[in-house]
C-alpha positions as a Markdown table, in Angstrom:
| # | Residue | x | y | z |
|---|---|---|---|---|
| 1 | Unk | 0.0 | 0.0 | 0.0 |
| 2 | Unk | 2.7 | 2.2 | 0.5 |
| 3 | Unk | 3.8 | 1.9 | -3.0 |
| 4 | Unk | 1.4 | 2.7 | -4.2 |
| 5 | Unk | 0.6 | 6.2 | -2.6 |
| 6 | Unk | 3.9 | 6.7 | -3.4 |
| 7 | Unk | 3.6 | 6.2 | -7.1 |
| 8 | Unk | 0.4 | 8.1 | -7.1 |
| 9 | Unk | 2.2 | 10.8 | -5.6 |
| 10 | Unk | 4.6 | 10.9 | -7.9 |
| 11 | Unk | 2.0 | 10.8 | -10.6 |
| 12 | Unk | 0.9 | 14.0 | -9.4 |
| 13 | Unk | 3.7 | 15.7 | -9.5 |
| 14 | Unk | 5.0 | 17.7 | -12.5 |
| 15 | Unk | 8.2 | 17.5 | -13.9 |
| 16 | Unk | 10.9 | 18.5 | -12.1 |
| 17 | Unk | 11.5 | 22.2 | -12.7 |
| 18 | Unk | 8.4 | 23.3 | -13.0 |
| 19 | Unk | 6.6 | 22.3 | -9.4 |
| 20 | Unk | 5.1 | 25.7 | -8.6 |
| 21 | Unk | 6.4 | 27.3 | -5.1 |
| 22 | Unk | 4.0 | 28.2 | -2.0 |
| 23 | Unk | 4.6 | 31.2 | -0.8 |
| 24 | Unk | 3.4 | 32.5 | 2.4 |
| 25 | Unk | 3.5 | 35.9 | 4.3 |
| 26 | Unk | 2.9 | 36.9 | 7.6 |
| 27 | Unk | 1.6 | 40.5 | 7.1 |
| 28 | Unk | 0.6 | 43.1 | 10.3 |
| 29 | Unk | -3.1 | 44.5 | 9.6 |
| 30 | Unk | -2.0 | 48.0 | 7.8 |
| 31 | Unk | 0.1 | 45.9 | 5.6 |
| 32 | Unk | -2.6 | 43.2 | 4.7 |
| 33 | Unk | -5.1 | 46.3 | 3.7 |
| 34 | Unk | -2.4 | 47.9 | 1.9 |
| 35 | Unk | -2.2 | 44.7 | -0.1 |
| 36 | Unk | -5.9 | 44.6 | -0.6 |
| 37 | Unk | -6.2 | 48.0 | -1.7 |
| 38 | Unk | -3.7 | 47.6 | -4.1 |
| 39 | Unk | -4.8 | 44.3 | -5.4 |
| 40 | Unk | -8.2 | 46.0 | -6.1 |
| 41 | Unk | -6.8 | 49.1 | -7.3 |
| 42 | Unk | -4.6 | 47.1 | -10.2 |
| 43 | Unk | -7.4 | 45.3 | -10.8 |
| 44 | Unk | -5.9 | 41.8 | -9.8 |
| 45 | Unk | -7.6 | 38.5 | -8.9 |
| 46 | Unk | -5.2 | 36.6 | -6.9 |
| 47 | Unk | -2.2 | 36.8 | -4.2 |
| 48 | Unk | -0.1 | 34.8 | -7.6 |
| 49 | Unk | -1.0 | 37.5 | -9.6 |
| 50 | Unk | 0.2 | 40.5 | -7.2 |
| 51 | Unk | 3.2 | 38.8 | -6.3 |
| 52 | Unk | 4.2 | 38.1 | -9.9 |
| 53 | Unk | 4.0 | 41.3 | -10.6 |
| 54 | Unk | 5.7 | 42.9 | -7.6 |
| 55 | Unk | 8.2 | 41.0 | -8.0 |
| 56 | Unk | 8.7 | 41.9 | -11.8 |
| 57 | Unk | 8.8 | 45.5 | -10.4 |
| 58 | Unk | 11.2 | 44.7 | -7.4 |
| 59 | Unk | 13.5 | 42.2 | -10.4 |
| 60 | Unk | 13.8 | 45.6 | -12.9 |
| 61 | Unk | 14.3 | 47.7 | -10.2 |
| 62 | Unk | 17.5 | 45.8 | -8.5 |
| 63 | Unk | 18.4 | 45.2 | -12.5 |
| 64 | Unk | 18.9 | 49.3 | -13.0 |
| 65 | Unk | 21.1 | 49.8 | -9.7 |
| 66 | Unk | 23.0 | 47.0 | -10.4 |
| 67 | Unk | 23.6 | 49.1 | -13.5 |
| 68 | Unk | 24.4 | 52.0 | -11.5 |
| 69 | Unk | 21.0 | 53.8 | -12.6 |
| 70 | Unk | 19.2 | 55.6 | -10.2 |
| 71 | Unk | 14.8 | 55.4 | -10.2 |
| 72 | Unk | 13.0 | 58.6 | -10.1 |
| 73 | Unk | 9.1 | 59.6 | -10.0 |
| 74 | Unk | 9.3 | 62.7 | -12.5 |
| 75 | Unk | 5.6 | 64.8 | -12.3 |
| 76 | Unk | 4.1 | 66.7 | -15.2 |
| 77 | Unk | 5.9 | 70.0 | -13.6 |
| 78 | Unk | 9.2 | 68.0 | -13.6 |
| 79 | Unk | 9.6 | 67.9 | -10.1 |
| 80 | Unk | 11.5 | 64.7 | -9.7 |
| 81 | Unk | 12.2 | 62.7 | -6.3 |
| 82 | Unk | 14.7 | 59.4 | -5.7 |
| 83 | Unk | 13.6 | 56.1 | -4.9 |
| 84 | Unk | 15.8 | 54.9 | -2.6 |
| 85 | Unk | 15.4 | 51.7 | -0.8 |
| 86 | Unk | 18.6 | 50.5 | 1.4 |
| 87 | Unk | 17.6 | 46.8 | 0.4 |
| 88 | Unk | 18.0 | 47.9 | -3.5 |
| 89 | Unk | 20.9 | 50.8 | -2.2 |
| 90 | Unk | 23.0 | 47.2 | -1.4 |
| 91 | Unk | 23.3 | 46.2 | -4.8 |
| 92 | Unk | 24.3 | 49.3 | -6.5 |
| 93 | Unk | 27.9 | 49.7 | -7.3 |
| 94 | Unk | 30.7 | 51.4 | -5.8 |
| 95 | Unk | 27.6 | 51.4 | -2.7 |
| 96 | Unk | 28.0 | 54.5 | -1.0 |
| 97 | Unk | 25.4 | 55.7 | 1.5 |
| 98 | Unk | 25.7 | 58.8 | 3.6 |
| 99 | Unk | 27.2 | 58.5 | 6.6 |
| 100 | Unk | 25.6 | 60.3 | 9.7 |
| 101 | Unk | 27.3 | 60.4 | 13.0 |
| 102 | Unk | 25.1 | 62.3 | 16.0 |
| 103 | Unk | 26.7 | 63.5 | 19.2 |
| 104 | Unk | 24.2 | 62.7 | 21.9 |
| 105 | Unk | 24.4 | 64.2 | 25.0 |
| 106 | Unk | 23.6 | 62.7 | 28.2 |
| 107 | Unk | 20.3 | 64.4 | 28.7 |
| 108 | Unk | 19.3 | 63.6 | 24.5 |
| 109 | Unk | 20.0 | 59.7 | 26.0 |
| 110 | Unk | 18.3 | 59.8 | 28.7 |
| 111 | Unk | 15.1 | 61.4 | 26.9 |
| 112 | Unk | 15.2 | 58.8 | 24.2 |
| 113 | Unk | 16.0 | 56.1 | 26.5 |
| 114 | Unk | 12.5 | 57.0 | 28.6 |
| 115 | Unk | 10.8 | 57.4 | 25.1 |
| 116 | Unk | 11.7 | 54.2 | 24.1 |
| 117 | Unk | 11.0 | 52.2 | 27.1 |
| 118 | Unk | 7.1 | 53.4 | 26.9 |
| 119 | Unk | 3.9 | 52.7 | 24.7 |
| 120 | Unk | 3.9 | 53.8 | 21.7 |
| 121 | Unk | 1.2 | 56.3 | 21.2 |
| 122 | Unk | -2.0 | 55.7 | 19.2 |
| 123 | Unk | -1.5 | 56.6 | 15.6 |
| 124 | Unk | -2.9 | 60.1 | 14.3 |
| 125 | Unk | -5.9 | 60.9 | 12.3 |
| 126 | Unk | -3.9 | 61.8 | 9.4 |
| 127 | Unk | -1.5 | 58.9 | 9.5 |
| 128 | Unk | -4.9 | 56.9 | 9.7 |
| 129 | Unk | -6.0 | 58.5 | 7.0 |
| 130 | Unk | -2.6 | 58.2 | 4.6 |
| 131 | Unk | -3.0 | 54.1 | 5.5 |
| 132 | Unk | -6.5 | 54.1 | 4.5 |
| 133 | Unk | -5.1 | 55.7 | 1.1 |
């Protein structure tokens, strides 16, 4: 008997090569809407479909820093800002990102020591409203 589930199983299987991947993600709530929204928003079906495509995007975009290229948003008045991502900033050649050294005091470590060490505080209105999009 244990043949044959065995044979079955391998039956079912495709070739080797071109067994498709599960993928699984463990997103907090914000994140999980943001998907959503932007699943309905491009008009997509599936989680497959979404992550196909992001990760198209993400492949292109670690293709051009590679190449030293940098990735701007340009606007109809020309106004033009950076992506920058340290994640894609890591592949880009000669890789140098700005250095920034602060001098805290011992007051400044104390403060953000105590800050720190508490509850965060409940998120504003307009940041609520920027993660409802």
């Amino acid at each position: 008997m244990t043949l044959k589930t065995r044979q079955a199983r391998k039956a079912t299987l495709p070739p080797r090569g071109r067994r498709k991947s599960k993928f699984q993600a463990d997103l907090a709530p914000a994140e999980d809407q943001m998907v959503r929204g932007l699943k309905q928003e491009l008009q997509l079906n599936s989680n497959t479909d979404f992550l196909s495509d992001a990760l198209a995007l993400f492949r292109w975009a670690v293709g051009e820093r590679k190449r030293g290229h940098r990735i701007f948003s340009e606007a109809e008045t020309g106004e033009r800002k950076e992506l920058v991502l340290p994640r894609l900033e890591r592949v880009a050649p000669g890789l140098a990102l700005p250095r920034v050294e602060i001098t805290w005091t011992p007051r400044e470590l104390e403060r953000l020591a105590d800050l720190s060490s508490k509850e965060p505080s409940p998120p504003t209105e307009t940041l609520l409203r920027a993660m409802r999009g």
